[in-house]
C-alpha positions, 0 to 999 in steps of 0.5 A: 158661232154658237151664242147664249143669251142671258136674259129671255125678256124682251131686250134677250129675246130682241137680241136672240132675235138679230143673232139668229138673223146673222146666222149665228147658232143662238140658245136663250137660257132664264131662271124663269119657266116661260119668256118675258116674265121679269119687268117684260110681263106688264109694263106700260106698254108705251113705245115712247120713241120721242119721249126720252128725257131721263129720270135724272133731272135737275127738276128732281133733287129740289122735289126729294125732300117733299117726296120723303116724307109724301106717302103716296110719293112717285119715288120712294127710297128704303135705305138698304144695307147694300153699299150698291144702293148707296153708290147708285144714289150718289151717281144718280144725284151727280146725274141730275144736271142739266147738262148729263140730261141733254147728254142722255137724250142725245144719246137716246134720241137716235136709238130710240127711232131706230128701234121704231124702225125695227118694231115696224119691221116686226109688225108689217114685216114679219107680222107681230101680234101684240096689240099695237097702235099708233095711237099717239102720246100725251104728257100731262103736266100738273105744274107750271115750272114742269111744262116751261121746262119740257118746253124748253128741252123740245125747243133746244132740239130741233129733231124733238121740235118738229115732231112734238107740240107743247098744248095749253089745257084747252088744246089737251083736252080737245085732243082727249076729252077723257082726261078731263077727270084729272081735274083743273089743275092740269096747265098744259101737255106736250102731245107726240102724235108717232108714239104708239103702244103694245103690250111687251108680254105678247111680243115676246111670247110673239118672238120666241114663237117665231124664233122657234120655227123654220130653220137654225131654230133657238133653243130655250133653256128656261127655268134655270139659273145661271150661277156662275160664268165659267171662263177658261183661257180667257173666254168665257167657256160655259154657264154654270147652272144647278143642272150642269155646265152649259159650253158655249162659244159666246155669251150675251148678258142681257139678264136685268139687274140678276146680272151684276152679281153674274158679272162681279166676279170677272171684274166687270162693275156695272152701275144698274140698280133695280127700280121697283114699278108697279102695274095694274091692268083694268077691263075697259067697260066704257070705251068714250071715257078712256083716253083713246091715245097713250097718257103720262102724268108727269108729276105723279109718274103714272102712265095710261096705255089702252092695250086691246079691252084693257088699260095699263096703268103703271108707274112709280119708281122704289129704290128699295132693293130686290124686293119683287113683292106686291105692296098694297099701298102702291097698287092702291095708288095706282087704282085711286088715281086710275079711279079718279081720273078714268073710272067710269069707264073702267072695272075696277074690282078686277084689275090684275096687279104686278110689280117688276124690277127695272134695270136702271142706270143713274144716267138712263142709258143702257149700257150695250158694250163689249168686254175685256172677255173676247167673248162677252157682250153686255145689253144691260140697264135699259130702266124704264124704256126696254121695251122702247130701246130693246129692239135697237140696242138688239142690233147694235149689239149683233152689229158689234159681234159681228164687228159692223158699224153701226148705224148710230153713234153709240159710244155713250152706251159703252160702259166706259161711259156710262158714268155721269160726267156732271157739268163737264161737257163731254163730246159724243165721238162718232161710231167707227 
C-alpha cells in the first residue's frame, strides 16, 4: 500500500521508518526544506525511558498562582484569543489528579521501554550515528515536598522501583560532583542509571538517509504544505498542496500541532496544543566541570544532556500560542542558569539558541489511533517526550495498519481516551 507520512520530525520519520519495514510504499511530505527541523531540531536530547511523570500533576495547580507573576517562571501563560487554548487549559487542569497521573505513567511506562528496545535496534542494529550515550540520568529537586513526592510515585510502582534510586544530597553529589554549582539548596535526586541521550537532529537526518538507499526507497516531498485532506467516497484520496494534489492510498497525520487545523475539517477534534520550549547548545571547554550523566532540574524545569563537545541545555513550557519566535529573556534564563550551574567549563559567548513548539496533550499521552476514515491514522501529541516515545508509537501505529496486535497495551493512546477522567478511576483494557 502506498502511504503518506505527514510530518518529516522524528515521530513521521520513525513511523516512515516501520512502514517501509512491513513493505508498504511510503512518501514522507513536510512544509520544511530538510528533515527534522520542527521541535526535532534541538530538543533535550534526553532519552528519558523510565522518567515519565506528566506535566499534569496535582503539585503543579498550587504552584500557578507564584509562576504568574514569576518573570523567570518554568511556565508561562499568554492568554490567547484562541477558544483552543482556553480548552486545553481547562482539561490540563482537570489532568492534574493524582489519579489521571498514575493513569498516564501506567500507560507510559510500557511504551517508553519499548521504544528503548527499538532505539538499540537502530544503534547496534542498523548502526545509527547520532551521539548516543548510555549515560544515565539525575533528577534534581530543590524542594522537600517535590522529592517526597517523586519518591512516593517510585515506591507505588515496582517496575519504577527496581530501576530508579531516591539519593540524598550527599549521595547526588558523589554521583556527579559537577553539580555542585547548583548550590545547597539541592535536597536530594532520583538517579535512573539506563536512561541515555542523543541528539534527535542526527537521527533523523540518520533516518532519512538510510530510508532513501536499498530497495522501495522513501520518497521525500519536503518544502510543501499540506492545505487540505481530500477525502472522496469515504477515503481519504489525496493531499491538497500549493503545487497540486498529491493520490495517496493512506495517510498517517504525524505533523505536530499543524495538524489540528489539518484535521478540523473532517471532524476529527484532537486535544494537543503547542508548548513553546526554548534551547541552547554550549561548546564544552572543560569536560570535569560538566556533568558526565544527563541532569533535570525539576523546579526550574531545565534539563542538561552532554551530547558530543557540546551541552544541551533546554527547557521551560509557554502557552502562548504559534509563536515559534526566539525570546531574549527566556534564553537569557537559560544561559544565567547554564552559567551559574556549569559555567566553568563551558563557552558561553557562543551558544547556538532555538525555540520549538511541542505537540502536547493536557494528560501527556500521545494519541496513536485510528479513524473513523478507513484510511487515516493518527500519531500525534507526544509533547515533550517525542524523541523518547517516537520510535514505539511508530510501530504501534504500523502494528495497527497492518491489523497486528500489539505488543503493549495501548488503548489509553486512542483518541477516545485521550481526555482526563479526573478522580474516576478508569481501567486500562487490554490490547486486542
Amino acid at each position: 500500500m502506498h502511504i503518506t507520512v505527514i510530518g518529516a520530525g522524528i515521530v513521521g520519520l520513525a513511523t516512515a521508518w516501520f512502514l517501509r519495514k512491513d513493505g508498504h510504499t511510503v512518501t514522507v511530505i513536510d512544509r520544511r526544506e530538510s528533515v527534522g527541523q520542527g521541535t526535532s531540531q534541538a530538543n533535550g536530547g534526553q532519552l528519558s525511558y523510565r522518567y515519565i511523570a506528566p506535566l499534569a500533576d496535582p503539585d503543579v495547580l498550587p504552584k500557578v498562582p507564584g509562576w504568574m507573576l514569576q518573570a523567570d517562571s518554568p511556565i508561562r501563560f499568554q492568554p490567547q484569543f484562541d477558544g483552543a487554548q482556553w480548552r486545553w487549559i481547562a482539561t490540563f487542569m482537570k489532568a492534574c489528579n493524582a489519579n489521571d497521573k498514575q493513569r498516564t505513567v501506567a500507560a507510559l511506562l510500557p511504551l517508553s521501554l519499548l521504544s528503548q528496545r527499538l532505539v538499540h535496534d537502530w544503534v547496534e542494529g542498523e548502526g545509527m550515528d547520532f551521539d548516543f550515550r548510555r549515560n544515565g540520568k539525575l533528577v534534581v529537586y530543590r524542594d522537600a515536598a517535590g522529592f517526597r513526592s517523586a519518591r512516593t510515585l517510585i515506591e507505588s510502582r515496582p517496575e519504577l522501583a527496581s530501576q530508579q534510586h531516591a539519593l540524598e544530597r550527599a549521595a547526588c553529589l558523589a554521583l556527579e560532583p559537577a553539580i555542585a554549582g547548583m548550590g545547597a539548596d539541592v535536597v536530594g535526586g532520583i538517579h535512573t542509571p539506563s536512561e541515555e541521550a542523543g541528539d534527535c537532529l542526527k537521527l533523523c537526518q540518520a533516518l532519512a538517509a538510510r530510508m532513501r538507499e536499498g530497495n522501495n526507497p522513501v520518497e521525500f516531498l519536503l518544502g510543501k504544505t499540506v492545505d487540505a485532506l481530500i477525502v472522496s467516497d469515504g477515503r481519504v484520496a489525496a493531499l491538497r498542496t500549493a503545487d497540486g494534489d498529491i493520490a495517496t492510498e493512506a495517510c498517517v497525520v504525524a505533523g505536530g500541532v499543524e495538524a489540528v487545523a489539518l484535521l478540523q475539517p473532517l471532524g476529527i477534534e484532537v486535544p494537543v496544543y503547542p508548548l513553546k520550549g526554548y534551547s541552547i547548545s554550549a561548546p564544552i571547554t572543560d569536560a570535569a566541570k560538566v556533568p558526565e550523566i544527563s541532569v533535570t532540574d525539576f523546579q526550574r524545569k531545565i534539563v542538561y544532556a552532554r551530547l558530543a563537545n557540546h551541552l544541551r541545555v533546554a527547557g521551560m513550557a509557554d502557552i502562548v500560542g504559534h509563536d515559534e519566535s526566539l525570546q531574549a529573556d527566556r534564553l537569557a534564563t537559560l544561559t544565567r542558569e547554564t552559567r551559574d550551574n556549569f559555567g566553568a567549563g563551558l563557552r558561553l559567548d557562543s551558544v547556538a539558541p532555538w525555540a520549538g513548539l511541542r505537540p502536547a496533550t493536557p494528560t501527556g499521552r500521545p494519541i496513536v489511533d485510528a479513524t473513523a476514515l478507513p484510511n487515516l491514522w493518527l500519531n500525534l501529541g507526544h509533547g515533550a517526550l517525542g524523541f523518547t516515545l517516537a520510535a514505539g508509537c511508530a510501530q504501534l501505529i504500523a502494528d495497527r495498519i497492518s491489523d497486528r496486535q500489539r505488543p503493549i497495551p495501548d488503548e489509553d493512546f486512542t483518541l477516545a481516551r485521550s481526555r482526563p477522567s479526573g478522580w474516576r478511576k478508569t481501567s486500562s483494557a487490554p490490547t486486542v
